[in-house]
Structure formats: C-alpha cells, structure tokens
C-alpha positions in Angstrom: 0.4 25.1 25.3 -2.3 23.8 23.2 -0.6 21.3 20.2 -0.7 23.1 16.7 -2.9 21.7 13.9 -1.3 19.8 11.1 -3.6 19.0 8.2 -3.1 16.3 5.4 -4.3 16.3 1.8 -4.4 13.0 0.4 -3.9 12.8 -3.5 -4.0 9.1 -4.3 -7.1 9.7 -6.6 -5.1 12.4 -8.6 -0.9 11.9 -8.2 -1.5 8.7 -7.3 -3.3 7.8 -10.2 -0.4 8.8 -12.9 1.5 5.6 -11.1 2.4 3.0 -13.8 0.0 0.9 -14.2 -2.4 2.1 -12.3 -5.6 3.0 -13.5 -8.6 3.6 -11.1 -12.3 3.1 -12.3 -15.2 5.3 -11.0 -16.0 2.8 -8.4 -12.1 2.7 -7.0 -12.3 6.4 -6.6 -14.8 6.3 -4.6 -14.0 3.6 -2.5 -11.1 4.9 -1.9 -12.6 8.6 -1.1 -14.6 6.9 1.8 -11.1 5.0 3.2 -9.6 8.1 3.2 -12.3 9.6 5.0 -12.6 7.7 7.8 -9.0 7.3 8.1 -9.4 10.9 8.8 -7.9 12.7 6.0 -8.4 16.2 5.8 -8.1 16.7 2.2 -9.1 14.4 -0.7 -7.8 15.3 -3.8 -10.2 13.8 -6.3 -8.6 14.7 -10.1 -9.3 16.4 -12.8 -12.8 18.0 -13.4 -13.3 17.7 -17.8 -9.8 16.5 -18.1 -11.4 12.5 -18.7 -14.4 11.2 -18.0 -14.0 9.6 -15.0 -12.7 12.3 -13.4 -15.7 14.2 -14.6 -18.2 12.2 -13.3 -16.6 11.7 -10.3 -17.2 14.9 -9.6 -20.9 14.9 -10.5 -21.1 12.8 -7.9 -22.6 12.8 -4.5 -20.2 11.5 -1.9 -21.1 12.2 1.5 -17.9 13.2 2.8 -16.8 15.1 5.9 -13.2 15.9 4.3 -12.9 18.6 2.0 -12.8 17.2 -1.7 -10.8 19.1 -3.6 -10.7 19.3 -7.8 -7.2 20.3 -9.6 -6.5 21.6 -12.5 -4.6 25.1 -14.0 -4.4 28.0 -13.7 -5.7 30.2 -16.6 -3.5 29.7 -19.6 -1.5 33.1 -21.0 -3.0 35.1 -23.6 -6.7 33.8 -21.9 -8.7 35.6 -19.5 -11.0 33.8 -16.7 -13.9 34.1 -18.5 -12.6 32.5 -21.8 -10.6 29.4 -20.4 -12.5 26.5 -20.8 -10.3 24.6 -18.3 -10.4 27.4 -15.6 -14.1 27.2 -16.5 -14.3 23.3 -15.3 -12.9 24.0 -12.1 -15.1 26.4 -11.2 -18.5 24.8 -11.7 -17.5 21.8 -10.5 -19.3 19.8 -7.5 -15.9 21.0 -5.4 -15.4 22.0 -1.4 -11.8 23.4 -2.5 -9.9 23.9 -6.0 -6.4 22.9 -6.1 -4.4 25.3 -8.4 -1.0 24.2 -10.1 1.1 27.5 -11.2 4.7 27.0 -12.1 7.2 29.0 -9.8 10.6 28.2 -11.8 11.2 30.7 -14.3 12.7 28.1 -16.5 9.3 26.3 -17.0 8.3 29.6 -17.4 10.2 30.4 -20.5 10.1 26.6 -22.0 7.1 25.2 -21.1 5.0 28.0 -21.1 6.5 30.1 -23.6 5.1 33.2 -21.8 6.7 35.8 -19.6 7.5 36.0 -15.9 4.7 39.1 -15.2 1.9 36.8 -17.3 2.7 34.0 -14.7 2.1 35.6 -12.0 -1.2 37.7 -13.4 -2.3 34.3 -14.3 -1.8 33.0 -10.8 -3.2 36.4 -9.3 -6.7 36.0 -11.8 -7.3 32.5 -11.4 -7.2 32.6 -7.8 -9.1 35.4 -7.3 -12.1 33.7 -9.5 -12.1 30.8 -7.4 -12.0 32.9 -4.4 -15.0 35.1 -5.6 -16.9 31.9 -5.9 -16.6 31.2 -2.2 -14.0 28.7 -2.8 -11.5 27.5 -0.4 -8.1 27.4 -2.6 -4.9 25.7 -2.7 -1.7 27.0 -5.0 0.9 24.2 -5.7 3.6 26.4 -6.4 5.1 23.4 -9.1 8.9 22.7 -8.9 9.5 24.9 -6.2 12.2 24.0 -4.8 14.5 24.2 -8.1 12.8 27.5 -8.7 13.8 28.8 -5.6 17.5 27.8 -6.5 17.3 29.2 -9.7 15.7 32.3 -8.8 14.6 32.6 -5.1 12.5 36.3 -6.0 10.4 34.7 -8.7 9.3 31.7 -6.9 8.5 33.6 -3.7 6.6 36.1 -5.5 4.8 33.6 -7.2 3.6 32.2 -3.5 3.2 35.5 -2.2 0.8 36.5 -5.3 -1.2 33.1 -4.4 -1.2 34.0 -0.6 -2.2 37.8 -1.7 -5.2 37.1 -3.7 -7.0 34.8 -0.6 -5.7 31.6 -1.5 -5.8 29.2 2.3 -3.1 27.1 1.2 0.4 27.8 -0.5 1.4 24.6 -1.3 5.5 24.1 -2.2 6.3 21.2 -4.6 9.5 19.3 -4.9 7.9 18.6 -8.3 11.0 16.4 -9.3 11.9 15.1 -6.2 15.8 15.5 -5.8 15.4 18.3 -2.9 17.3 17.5 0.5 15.8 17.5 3.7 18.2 20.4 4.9 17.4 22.1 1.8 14.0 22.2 2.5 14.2 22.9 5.6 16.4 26.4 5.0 13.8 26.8 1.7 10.4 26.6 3.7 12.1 28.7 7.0 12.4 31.9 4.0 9.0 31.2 2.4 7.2 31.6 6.2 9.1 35.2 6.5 6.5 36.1 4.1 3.5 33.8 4.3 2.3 32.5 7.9 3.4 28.8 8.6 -0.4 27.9 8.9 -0.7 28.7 5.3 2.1 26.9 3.9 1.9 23.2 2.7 5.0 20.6 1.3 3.8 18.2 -1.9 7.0 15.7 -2.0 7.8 13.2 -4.7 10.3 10.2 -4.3 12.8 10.2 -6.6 15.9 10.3 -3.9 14.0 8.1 -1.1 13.8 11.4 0.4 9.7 12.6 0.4 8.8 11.3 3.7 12.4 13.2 5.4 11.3 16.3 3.0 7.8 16.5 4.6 9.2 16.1 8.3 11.7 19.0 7.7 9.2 21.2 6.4 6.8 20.5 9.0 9.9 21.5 11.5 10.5 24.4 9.4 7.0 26.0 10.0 4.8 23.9 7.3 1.6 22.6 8.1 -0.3 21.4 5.4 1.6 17.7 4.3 0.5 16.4 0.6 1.1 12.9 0.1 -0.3 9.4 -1.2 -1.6 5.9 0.7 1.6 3.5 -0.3 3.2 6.2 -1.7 1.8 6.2 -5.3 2.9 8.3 -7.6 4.4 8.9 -11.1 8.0 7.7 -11.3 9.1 6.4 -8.0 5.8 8.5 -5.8 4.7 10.8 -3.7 5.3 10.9 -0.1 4.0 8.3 1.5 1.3 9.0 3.8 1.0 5.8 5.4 4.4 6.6 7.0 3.6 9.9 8.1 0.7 9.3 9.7 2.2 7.3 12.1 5.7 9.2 12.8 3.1 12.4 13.2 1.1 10.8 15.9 3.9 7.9 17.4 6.9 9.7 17.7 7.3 12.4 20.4 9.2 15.7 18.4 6.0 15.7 16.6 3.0 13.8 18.5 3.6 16.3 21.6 3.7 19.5 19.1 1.2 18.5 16.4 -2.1 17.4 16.3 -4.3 15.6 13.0 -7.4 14.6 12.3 -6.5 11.0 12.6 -7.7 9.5 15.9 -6.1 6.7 17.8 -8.9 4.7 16.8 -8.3 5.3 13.4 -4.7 5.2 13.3 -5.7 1.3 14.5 -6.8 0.8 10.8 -4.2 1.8 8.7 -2.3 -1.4 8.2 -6.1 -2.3 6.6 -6.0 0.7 4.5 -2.5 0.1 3.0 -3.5 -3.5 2.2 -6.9 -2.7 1.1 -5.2 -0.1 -1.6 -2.7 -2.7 -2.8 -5.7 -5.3 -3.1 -7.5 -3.0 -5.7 -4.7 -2.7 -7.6 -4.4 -6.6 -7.7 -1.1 -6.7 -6.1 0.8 -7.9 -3.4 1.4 -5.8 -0.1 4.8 -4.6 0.5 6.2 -6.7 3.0 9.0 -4.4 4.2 6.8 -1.3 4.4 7.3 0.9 7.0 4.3 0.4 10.0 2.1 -1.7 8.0 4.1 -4.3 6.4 4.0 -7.7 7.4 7.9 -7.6 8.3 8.0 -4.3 9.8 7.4 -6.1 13.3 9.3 -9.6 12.5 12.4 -10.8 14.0 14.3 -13.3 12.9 17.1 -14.0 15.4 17.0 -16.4 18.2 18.2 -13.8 21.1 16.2 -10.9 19.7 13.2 -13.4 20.2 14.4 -13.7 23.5 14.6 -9.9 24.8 11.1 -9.1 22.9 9.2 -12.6 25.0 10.3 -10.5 28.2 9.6 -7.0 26.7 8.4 -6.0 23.3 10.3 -2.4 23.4 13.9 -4.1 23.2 13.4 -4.3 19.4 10.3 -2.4 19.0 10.0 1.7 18.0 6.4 1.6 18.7 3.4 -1.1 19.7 2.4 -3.0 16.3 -1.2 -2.7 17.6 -1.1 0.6 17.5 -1.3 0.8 13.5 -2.8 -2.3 13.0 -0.1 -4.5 12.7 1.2 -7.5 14.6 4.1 -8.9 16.3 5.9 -11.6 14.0 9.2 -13.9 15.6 9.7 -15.7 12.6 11.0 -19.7 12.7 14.4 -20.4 10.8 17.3 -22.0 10.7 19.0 -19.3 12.6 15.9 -19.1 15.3 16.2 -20.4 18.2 13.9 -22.1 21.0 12.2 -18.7 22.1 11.3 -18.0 18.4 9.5 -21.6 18.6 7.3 -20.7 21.4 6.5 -17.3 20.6 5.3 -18.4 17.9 3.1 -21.0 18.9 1.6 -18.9 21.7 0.2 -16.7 18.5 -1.2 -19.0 16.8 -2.6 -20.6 19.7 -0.9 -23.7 20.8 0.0 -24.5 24.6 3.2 -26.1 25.1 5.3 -26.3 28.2 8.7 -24.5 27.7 10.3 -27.7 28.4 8.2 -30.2 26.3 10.8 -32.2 23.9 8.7 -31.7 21.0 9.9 -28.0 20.6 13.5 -28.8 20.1 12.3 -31.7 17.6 10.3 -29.5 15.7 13.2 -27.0 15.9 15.7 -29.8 14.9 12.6 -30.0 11.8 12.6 -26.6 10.5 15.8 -26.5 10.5 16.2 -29.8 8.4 13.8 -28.7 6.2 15.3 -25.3 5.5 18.3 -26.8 5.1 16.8 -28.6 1.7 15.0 -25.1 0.7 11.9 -24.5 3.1 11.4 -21.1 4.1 9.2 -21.0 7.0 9.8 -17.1 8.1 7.9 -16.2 4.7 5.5 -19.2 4.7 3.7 -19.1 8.5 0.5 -21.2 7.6 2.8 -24.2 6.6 4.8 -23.4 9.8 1.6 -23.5 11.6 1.0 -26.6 10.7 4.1 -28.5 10.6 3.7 -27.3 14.1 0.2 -28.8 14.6 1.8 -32.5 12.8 4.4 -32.6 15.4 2.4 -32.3 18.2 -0.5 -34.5 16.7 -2.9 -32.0 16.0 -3.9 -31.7 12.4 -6.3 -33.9 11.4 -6.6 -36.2 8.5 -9.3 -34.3 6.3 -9.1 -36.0 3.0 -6.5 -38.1 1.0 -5.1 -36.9 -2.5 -4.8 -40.6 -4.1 -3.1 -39.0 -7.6 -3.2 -35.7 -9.8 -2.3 -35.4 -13.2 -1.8 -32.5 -15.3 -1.9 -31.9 -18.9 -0.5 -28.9 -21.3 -2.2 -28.9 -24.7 -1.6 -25.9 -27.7 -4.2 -26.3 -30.5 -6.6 -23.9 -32.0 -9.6 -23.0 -30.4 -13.6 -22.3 -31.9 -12.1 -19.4 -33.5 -9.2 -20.6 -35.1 -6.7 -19.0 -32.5 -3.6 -20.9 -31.2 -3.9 -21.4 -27.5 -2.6 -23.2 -24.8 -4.6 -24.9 -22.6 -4.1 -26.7 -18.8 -6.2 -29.3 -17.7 -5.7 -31.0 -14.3 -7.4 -33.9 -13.1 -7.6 -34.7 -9.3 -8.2 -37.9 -7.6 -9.5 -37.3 -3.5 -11.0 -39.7 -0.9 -12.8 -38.0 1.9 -14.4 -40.3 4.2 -14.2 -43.1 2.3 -16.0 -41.9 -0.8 -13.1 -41.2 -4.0 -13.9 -37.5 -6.0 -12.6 -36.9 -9.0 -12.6 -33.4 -10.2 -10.9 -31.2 -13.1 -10.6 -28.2 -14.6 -8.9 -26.3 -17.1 -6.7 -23.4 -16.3 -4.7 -20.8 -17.5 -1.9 -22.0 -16.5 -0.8 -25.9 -14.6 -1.2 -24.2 -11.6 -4.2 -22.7 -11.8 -5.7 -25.6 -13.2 -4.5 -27.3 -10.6 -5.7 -25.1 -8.0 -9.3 -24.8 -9.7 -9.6 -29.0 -9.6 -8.2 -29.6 -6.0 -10.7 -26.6 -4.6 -13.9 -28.0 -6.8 -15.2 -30.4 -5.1 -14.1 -31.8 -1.3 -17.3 -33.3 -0.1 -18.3 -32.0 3.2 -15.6 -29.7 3.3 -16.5 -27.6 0.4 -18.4 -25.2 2.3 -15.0 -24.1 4.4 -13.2 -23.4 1.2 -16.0 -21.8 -1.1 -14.4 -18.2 -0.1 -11.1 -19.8 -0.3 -8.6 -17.6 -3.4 -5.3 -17.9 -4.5 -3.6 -13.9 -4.3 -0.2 -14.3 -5.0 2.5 -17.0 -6.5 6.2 -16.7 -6.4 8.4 -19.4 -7.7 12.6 -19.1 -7.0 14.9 -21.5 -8.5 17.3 -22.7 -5.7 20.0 -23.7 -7.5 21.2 -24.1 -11.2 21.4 -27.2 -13.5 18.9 -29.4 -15.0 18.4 -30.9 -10.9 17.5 -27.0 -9.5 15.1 -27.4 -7.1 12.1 -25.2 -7.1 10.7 -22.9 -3.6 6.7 -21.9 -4.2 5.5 -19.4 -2.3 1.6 -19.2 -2.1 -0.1 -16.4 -0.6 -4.5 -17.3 -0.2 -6.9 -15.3 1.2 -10.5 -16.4 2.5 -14.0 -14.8 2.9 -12.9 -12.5 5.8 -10.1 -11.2 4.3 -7.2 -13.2 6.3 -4.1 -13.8 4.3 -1.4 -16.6 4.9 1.5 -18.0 2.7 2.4 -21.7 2.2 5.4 -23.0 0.9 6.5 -25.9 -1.5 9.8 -27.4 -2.5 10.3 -30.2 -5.3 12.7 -30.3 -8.4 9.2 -30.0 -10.1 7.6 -26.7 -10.1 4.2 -28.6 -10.3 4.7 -30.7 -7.3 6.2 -28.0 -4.9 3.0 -26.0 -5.9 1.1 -28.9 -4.9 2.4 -29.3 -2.1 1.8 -25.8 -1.0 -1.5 -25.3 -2.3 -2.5 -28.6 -0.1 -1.2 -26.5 3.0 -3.2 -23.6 2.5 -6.2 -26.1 2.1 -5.8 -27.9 5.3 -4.8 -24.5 7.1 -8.2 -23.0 6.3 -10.0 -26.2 7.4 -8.0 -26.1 10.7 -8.6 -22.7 11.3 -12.2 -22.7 10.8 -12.5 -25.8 12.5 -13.8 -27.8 10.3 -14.3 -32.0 12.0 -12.0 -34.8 10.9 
C-alpha cells in the first residue's frame, strides 16, 4: 500500500512571531521563508496582509518559493458583508498562493468576544470562504479554540468545520487555541470531526501550554489528521506552538509513522535540520537549546563511563536514532564520573590517535577529574577539553605569551553630559619575540577584554579576524566573600562552528580570561595556524 501524504504548514513568520521578544524584520522573514523552503515545508504561513507594515510588504514581495505561501487574517466581521470589510478586502488582493482563515468555533467567544450570534458566525465563515474560493484561492479555516468548543458545545463547533469544509475550503484546520487539550482528548475529538469531513482535509494547530503540542499533533495524525501546523523551535506566544523541528523527525524516524506517512521533507533535507534550528535561534541572538529534542547539542551526549562503553561497540545501546541523520553528532562527554572509554571516544572525534593503553589517558583522566573537582566543567566546555587534551599529550603549541592585562571600570559623564560607565582593558602579548600592546573600551570588563586580546596578535590575526564571542554564562560555585566563579564561553568563527571554553577563578575577570585565551588558541589549533 502506497504511504499516505502528510503535509506541514509552518507558521514561525506569523504564530511564531507573537513570541516574547521576538520581533522579525523584513529581511528575517524572508530568510526564514527560504529555510523553510528547502527544508521542505509545505506551507509557509507568512502573517498578516495590512495588519503592519512589514507584513504588508512582505507580501508585495517576490519570493520565489515552491511552498505554498499562505496570508492569515479574519473572517469577515458581523454586521459586514465581503464587499465592505476592509480586512477581508486585504486578504484577498494579496500577493497569496493560499488564505488562512481564523473563525471562532466555541460559542463562548462567540457571545463575548464577538458579541454576535451563533447563525452570524457561521454565515461569516460560509461568506468569507466562499470569496476567497471564487478568487481561485486555495483556503485554510482554523477553527480557533476548538477543542474547548467542542466540549462546550460539540454541534456548534462541528458545524462551524462543516460550514468551512462546505463552502470549498482544502483545509479544516482544528486549534487547541489555549493549549490545555490531552493527547487522548484529541485523539477521541479529531476521530468525530473525520465522520463528517475526510481525514485528508483535516489539519491540528497545537500550542504548548501543558508540554503537550508535539503528543497533540501525533494523536491527531493517528486519529485521521493530515495537515500538522507548527513552528521551527517551537515559537509561539506564551509557552509556543508545536514544535516542528520534533515532528519532523518522529514523522520520518520512527516506524508507526515513517512506514504509514510520507512528507515533503527528503532524507537529504531532514540532514539539515539541526542547521535550521540553530540558524533560527542565531537570528534571534540567542543561544541554542541544548537539551532540544534531535537537534540539541545534548540530545546525543552521554555522560556515564559504561554508557560510553556499550555506544564505542554499538551506537544503538543508547541511541533512538543515528545523530547524522538530523544533523547532529555523537557527544561522550569527559567528567568526573566518565570513565576511560569516554576519554578515547572523545579523542577519536576530535582527531587525536592514542593507543587504548597509553598512560597518558588515565593521567589526563586523573586531570579532569582534579580539575572538576575545583569547578571545571568539561562536558559543557569541549574546546578547553580539547585542548587540555592536546597539553597532555604535547600537542598545542606555544602561539603567543600574555605577559599582563589590566582592566579598568570608570563612571563619568560623556560629550553629552550623560552618566556612563565605561571598561577599558589594556593587554600586554609577545608573539615571536616582538611585545603588542593593545586596548579597547567595552561595554562591559569582559568585553573590553575580549575586544583588546582579539585586536592585534601579529601573524595570527588573520586566523581570528572571523573569530566572535556568542554567548557568556557566569555561575557562582559557592557562597561567601571566597565563591569561586565557573565562565562559560560559547565563540563562533567565519564558518559558523561553535565551541564553549571554560574558566574558574575567585575573580570573575580572570576565569573569563582564562576562557576566552582557550577559545583563542582552539581556533588557531584548529585552523592550523604554525607555532
């Protein structure tokens, strides 16, 4: 039997936009359009025609996209007709392969948000769908807060689908608009809706708010659903939609699903979605989740010694699926509670041949674990593993010597007359034989301090020109006027590879240091830069 066609509409540009915090600029949009795209999205949701400008010139637009891009926006308001809704009047003319309706189907919303009656709702769905359909659109209903509707009043939210379906609409789309369905309740509430409307019309549009979305978009799919509605990372408002770059995955990974279904996401470009997950967070200027499902850089790391062990001989004694498959990697992290087959996994990653019986690995096992002991964290910092590594073994070279730093913190009032504070830090480096001094000024010690070490290096400058700092997390080991102080640096070069160093000091200036001259010297070892 030939697999069934699942389709997914992607509405990062729209839902995913109303996240906190998040605000996407024409240019993000359409970057992101064109990710989606050749991840093989069906659907792009783009926003809002005439709601906000961006949206609206977004729109006006030409994208060059094989998926369908899709504008949302109401249905006609009551007391309006087609033809004298502005809104309604947007949607239509705009640059649009499909128009996204949202109707409510709880007669609550109805009655209080609305303030209209239950026969103007559903005219108002009927009318609005029909005008898009006469224009030789393809057209989508969400069916808004479904799922309590259905509870409330299981007639009235079906007919509100079935009026939707009736008028031409391709997709009835069923919205767990505040996100506290079930996955069983979903699953009994989408097996009634296909007695009426065929399965291959009916979508599921999750939101977040009990962890459930992705669970909620699986059971509906198992119910007879086969449109899914979701957002890369899960964006949303509140806690998110359903996350798309877990579905993906489970869709075309596991078996109750990959044998059944098929999307319009390729092997190939499955391969990239780890990069699309990470690209997304990198607009939005923040850090990756670590712990995501698939993609994130600890959804493939292990930790214990005899898990180590088991994965060295075969990856699928503590694997669900290949990393590689979704564009992740392996990860047997080095810690105090790792043992020797963590070390040498490790170092046969990163590139370094050591017999299984050489001494050094249980010294530099005896090492990390000394070093953890006094606050080192080595399974969240693998560039300064990497090179502790590489110094017990003799194989880091001396690039340059820091002879001292000093850093200053000044408040006075600038040209203007404002009161500012101001970081200056001066640097003090010999590099084959000839001393550099450099400084800078910063917004902060530590930025001034990165700013002066990276500004001048002699002969090395050119390795570290593409060289950034992405990320900084400080944690205060313990209490008291002595706490000693963990830095976590995360840097990122010209090609897009990431790695974290670590520092520990009783001064949060020097533990930075320290890890900021790691990620230095771990650039100029990987791109093999000469002593």
């Amino acid at each position: 039997m030939a697999p069934e066609r699942l389709y997914l509409f992607d509405t990062t540009l729209r839902d995913g936009a109303q996240t906190n915090g998040v605000d996407f600029t024409l240019g993000d949009k359409l970057t992101i359009a064109k990710m989606l795209d050749d991840l093989g999205i069906d659907y792009v949701e783009g926003g809002y025609p005439g709601a906000n400008p961006t949206d609206t010139q977004l729109f006006a637009e030409d994208r060059n996209l094989g998926a369908t891009f899709t504008a949302f926006g109401m249905t006609r308001r009551p007391g309006r007709s087609t033809s004298n809704d502005p809104g309604l009047a947007a949607l239509l003319e705009a640059n649009a392969d499909a128009i996204c309706f949202v109707a409510k189907s709880w007669d609550y919303h109805v009655r209080v948000a609305l303030e209209t009656t239950p026969e103007e709702n559903l005219a108002s769905i009927r009318d609005s769908v029909g005008a898009a359909v006469a224009k030789g659109r393809e057209v989508l209903l969400d069916c808004e807060h479904f799922f309590d509707g259905y509870k409330a009043n299981p007639q009235f939210a079906l007919a509100c689908a079935k009026a939707g379906y009736d008028q031409g609409a391709r997709w009835i789309v069923l919205c767990d608009t505040n996100g506290g369905a079930l996955p069983h309740e979903v699953e009994t509430v989408v097996g009634e809706v296909i007695k009426l409307i065929p399965g291959d019309h009916v979508g599921i549009h999750a939101h977040n708010d009990t962890e459930q979305a992705v669970a909620n978009s699986l059971a509906a799919v198992r119910a007879g659903a086969r449109q899914i509605q979701g957002t890369l990372n899960g964006l949303g408002e509140r806690c998110g939609n359903a996350n798309l770059v877990s579905i993906i995955p489970t869709l075309k990974l596991k078996p109750e699903f990959a044998d059944r279904f098929e999307i319009g996401v390729s092997d190939a470009q499955l391969k990239s979605l780890a990069h699309a997950s990470h690209t997304l967070d990198e607009m939005l200027n923040r850090a990756p989740n670590r712990h995501a499902p698939y993609v994130g850089e600890s959804a493939f790391a292990t930790k214990a010694g005899i898990h180590a062990s088991a994965i060295m001989k075969d990856p699928a004694t503590y694997e669900h699926v290949s990393p590689d498959r979704v564009g992740n990697r392996r990860k047997l992290l080095v810690s105090d509670q790792a043992g020797k087959s963590n070390v040498l996994a490790e170092l046969e990653r990163i590139g370094l041949k050591v017999d299984k019986d050489d001494a050094r690995i249980m010294q530099l096992l005896d090492v990390v674990k000394e070093r953890e002991a006094i606050g080192y964290a080595y399974e969240a910092a693998d560039a300064s593993f990497e090179l502790l590594a590489r110094r017990v073994l003799g194989k880091v070279p001396n690039y340059f010597d820091v002879e001292k730093f000093d850093v200053n913190i000044e408040q006075r009032d600038n040209a203007v007359g404002q009161r500012v504070t101001v970081s200056l830090a001066v640097v003090k480096v010999k590099v084959d034989g000839e001393t550099l001094i450099s400084a800078a000024e910063g917004i902060g010690p530590v930025n001034a301090l990165d700013l002066a070490l990276r500004k001048d290096l002699g002969k090395y400058q050119g390795y570290i020109n593409g060289l950034e700092l992405t990320d900084y997390r400080v944690r205060i080991l313990n209490g008291g006027t002595e706490a000693v102080t963990r830095v976590l640096i995360e840097s990122q070069d010209e090609s897009g590879e990431r790695w974290t160093t670590v520092g520990v000091s009783p001064n949060i200036i020097d533990a930075s240091f320290q890890a900021l001259m790691d990620s230095i010297v771990y650039k100029l070892v990987r791109s093999g830069a000469p002593a």
